[in-house]
C-alpha positions in Angstrom: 9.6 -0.4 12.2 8.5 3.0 11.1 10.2 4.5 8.0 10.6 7.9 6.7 11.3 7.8 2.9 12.5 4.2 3.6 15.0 5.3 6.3 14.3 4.4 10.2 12.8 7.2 12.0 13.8 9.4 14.6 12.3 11.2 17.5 13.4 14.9 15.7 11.8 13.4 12.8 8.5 12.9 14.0 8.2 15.7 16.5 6.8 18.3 13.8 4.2 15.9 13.3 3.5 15.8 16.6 3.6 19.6 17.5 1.5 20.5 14.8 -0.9 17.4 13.4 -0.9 18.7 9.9 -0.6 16.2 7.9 -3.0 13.7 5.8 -2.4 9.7 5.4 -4.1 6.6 4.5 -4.5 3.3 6.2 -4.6 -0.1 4.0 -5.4 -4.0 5.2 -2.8 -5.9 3.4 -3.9 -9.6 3.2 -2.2 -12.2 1.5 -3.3 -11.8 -1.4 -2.6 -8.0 -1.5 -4.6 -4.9 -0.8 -8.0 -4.3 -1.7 -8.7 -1.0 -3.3 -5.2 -0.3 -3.8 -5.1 1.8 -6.8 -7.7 4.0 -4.8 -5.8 4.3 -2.2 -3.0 5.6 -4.3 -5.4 8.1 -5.6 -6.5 9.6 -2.2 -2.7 10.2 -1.3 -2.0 11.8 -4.5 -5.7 13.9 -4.2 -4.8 14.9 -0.5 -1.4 15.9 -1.2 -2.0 18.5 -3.6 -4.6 19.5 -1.3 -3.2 19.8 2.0 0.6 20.6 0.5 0.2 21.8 -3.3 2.5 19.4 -3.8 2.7 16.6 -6.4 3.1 13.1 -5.2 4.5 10.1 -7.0 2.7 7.0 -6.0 5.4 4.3 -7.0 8.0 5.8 -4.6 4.8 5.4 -1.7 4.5 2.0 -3.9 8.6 1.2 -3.0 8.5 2.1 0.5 5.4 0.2 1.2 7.0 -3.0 -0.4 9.9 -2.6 1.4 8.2 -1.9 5.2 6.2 -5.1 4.4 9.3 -6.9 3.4 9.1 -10.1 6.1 6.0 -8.7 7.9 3.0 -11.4 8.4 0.0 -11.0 6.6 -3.0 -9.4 7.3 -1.6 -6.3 8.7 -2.3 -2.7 8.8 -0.3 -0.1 7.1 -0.7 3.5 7.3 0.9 6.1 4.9 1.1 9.1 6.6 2.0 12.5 4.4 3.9 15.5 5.8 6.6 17.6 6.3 9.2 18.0 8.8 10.2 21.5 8.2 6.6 22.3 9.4 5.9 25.0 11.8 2.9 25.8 13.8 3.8 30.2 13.1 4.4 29.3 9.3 2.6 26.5 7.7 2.4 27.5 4.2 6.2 27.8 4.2 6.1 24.0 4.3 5.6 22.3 0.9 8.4 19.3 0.7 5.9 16.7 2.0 7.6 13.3 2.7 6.8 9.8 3.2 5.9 8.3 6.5 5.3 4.4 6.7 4.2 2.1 9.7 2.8 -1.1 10.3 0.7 -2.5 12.5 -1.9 -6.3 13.1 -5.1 -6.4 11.7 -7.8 -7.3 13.9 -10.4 -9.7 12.4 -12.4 -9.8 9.6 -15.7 -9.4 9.9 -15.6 -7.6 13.1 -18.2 -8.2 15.4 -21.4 -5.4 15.7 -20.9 -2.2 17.2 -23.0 0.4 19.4 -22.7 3.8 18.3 -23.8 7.0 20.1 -25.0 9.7 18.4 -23.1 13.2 18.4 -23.0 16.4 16.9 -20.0 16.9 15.5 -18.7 17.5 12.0 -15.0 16.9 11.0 -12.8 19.8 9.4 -12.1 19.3 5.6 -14.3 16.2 5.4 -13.1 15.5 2.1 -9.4 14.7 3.0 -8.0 12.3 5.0 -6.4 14.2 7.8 -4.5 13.8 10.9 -6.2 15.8 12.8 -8.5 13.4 14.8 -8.7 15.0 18.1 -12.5 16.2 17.4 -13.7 12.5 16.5 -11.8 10.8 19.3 -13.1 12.6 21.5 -16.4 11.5 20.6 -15.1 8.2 20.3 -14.3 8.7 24.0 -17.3 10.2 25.1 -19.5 7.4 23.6 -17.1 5.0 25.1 -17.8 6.6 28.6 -21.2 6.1 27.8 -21.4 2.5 27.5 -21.2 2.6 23.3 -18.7 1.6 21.1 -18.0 4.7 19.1 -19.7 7.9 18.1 -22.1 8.2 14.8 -21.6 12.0 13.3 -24.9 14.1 13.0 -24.1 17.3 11.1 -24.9 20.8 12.1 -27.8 20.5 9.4 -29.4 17.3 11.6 -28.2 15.0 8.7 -25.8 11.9 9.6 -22.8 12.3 7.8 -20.0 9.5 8.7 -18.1 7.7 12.2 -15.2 8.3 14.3 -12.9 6.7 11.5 -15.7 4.8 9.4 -18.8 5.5 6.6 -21.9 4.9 7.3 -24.3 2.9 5.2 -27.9 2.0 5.6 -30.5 -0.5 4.0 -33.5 0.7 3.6 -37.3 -1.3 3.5 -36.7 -2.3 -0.3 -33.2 -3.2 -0.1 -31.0 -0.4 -1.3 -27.9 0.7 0.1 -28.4 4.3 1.3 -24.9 6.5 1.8 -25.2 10.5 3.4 -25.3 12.8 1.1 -23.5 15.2 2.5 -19.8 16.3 3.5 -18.1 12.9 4.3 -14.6 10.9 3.6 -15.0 9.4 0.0 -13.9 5.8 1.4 -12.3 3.5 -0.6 -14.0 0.1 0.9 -17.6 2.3 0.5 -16.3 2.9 -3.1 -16.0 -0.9 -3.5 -19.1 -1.4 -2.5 -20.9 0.5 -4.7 -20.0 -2.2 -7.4 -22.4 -4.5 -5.7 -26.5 -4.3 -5.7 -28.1 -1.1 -5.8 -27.2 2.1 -4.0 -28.2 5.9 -3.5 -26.7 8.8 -2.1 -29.8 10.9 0.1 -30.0 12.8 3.2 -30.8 10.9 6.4 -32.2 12.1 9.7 -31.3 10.7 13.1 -34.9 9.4 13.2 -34.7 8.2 9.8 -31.3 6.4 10.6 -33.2 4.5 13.6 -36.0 3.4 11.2 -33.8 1.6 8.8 -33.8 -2.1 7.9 -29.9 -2.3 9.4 -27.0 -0.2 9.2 -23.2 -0.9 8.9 -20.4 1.2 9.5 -17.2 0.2 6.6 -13.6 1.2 6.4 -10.7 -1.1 5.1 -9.5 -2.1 8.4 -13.1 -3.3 9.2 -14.4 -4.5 6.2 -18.7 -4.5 7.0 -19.3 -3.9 10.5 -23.2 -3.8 11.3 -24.2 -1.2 13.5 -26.4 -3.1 16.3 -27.7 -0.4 18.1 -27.7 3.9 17.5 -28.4 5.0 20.8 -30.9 3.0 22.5 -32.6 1.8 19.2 -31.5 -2.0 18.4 -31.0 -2.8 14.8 -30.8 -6.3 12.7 -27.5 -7.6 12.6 -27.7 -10.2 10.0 -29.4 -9.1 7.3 -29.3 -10.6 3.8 -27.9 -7.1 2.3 -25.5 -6.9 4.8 -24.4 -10.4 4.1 -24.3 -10.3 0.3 -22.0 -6.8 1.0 -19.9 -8.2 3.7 -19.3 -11.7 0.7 -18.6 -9.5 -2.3 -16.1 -7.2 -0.2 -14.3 -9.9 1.0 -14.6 -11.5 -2.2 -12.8 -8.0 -3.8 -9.4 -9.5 -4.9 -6.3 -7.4 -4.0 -4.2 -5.5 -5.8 0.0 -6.3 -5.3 2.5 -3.5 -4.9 
C-alpha cells in the first residue's frame, strides 16, 4: 500500500505529482536488521526539502510513517519517500510550499547484483545535487542503452568528464588500489558515503578513456549495494577484483540503523 502522511492514497492525490514531476524522494533497502545509512538518508530528505520547497521537514514524522508502511511487510524490501505537494501546479509552482509525505514499498532484488554493461552518453542530470523526480532525461538513456544491447547508460558530462549512472554513482579503482569518485556535479549517495569509511579514496576528474583504462569499475546505490561494471562500451573490465570485494564485504558488513 502507498500512504500519504500515513493515510491510503488516492488517484486525485497523486495526479499533481504526476502532471508536474516536481518533487524530490529517497529510496532505502530495509533488511532485517534495519537500514543502512539511515540517518543519511534522513538528512538528504531534510537537505532536499528546503531546497526544492523552502520548506522545513521533520524527519521523525517520515521516521512514523515509514514504521508504520513497513508494519507486516517482509524483509528486505524497498521503500521510497517521495516529497511533494499536491496543491502543485504546472502555471504556479512557487505557490506550492506545504510539501507532504509520500510512502511506498516495494521487493528488493538481490544483493550483490550481478555485473552490468553500461553505454556511455552525454547527458547531464538537472540539479545534480538533489534527489529529484524528474528522471525522464536518464531513462531515456537507460532506454537507449538498453536498445543497444547494454544494461544502462554511464553519464559523460558536457565538460567530457563522467559524472554518475541512470540511478547509480560511479566508482573506479585505479592501478594502486584507490577508489576514485567524479569530481564533478553528481548525487552525494549515501551507500558511496558509506563507502568512503573503507580503504582509501579520492575525488578527481575522469575521462571516458581514462574510465576504460581502470583496474575495474562499479556502479553503487542502496538498492544495489556494489555492482561491478563489466563492460563501458565495448571495453571489458575485471569483475572480481580484490577492491571490489573488500568494498562489496564492508558494505554489506555496514549494520543498519532501526526506525
Amino acid at each position: 500500500m502507498t500512504t500519504l502522511n500515513g493515510q491510503p492514497v488516492s488517484p486525485d492525490d497523486l495526479f499533481p505529482l504526476a502532471a508536474t514531476n516536481y518533487g524530490h524522494f529517497t529510496s532505502m533497502r530495509v533488511d532485517p536488521d534495519g537500514i543502512r545509512g539511515l540517518g543519511l538518508h534522513m538528512d538528504r530528505l531534510v537537505r532536499d526539502c528546503k531546497t526544492v520547497w523552502g520548506a522545513d521537514l521533520d524527519p521523525k514524522r517520515v521516521r512514523g510513517y515509514v514504521r508504520e508502511a513497513l508494519t507486516g511487510r517482509e524483509t528486505p524490501c524497498i521503500v521510497r519517500v517521495t516529497i511533494y505537494d499536491p496543491a502543485v501546479e504546472m502555471g504556479h509552482p512557487a505557490d506550492a510550499d506545504q510539501p507532504q509525505i509520500l510512502v511506498s514499498v516495494r521487493a528488493a532484488g538481490p544483493v550483490p547484483a550481478p555485473p552490468i554493461r553500461v553505454q556511455s552518453a552525454r547527458y547531464q542530470r538537472d540539479v545534480p545535487h538533489v534527489k529529484h523526480v524528474g528522471l525522464f532525461g536518464a531513462l531515456h538513456a537507460r532506454r537507449t542503452a538498453q536498445q543497444a544491447g547494454f544494461d544502462d547508460a554511464l553519464f559523460i558530462g558536457p565538460d567530457g568528464k563522467i559524472s554518475e549512472g541512470g540511478t547509480w554513482n560511479v566508482g573506479f579503482i585505479d592501478a594502486d588500489g584507490t577508489v576514485l569518485w567524479p569530481d564533478t556535479r553528481v548525487l552525494p549517495g549515501v551507500t558511496m558515503a558509506l563507502l568512503k569509511a573503507h580503504g582509501t579514496h579520492r575525488n578527481t576528474s575522469i575521462t571516458l578513456d581514462q574510465a576504460k583504462t581502470m583496474q575495474a569499475a562499479f556502479a553503487t546505490n542502496t538498492s544495489i549495494g556494489v555492482r561491478p561494471l563489466s563492460h563501458i562500451d565495448d571495453t571489458e573490465l575485471v569483475i572480481d577484483h580484490p577492491v571490489l570485494t573488500r568494498l562489496r564485504e564492508a558494505y554489506l558488513a555496514t549494520p543498519g540503523e532501526t526506525l
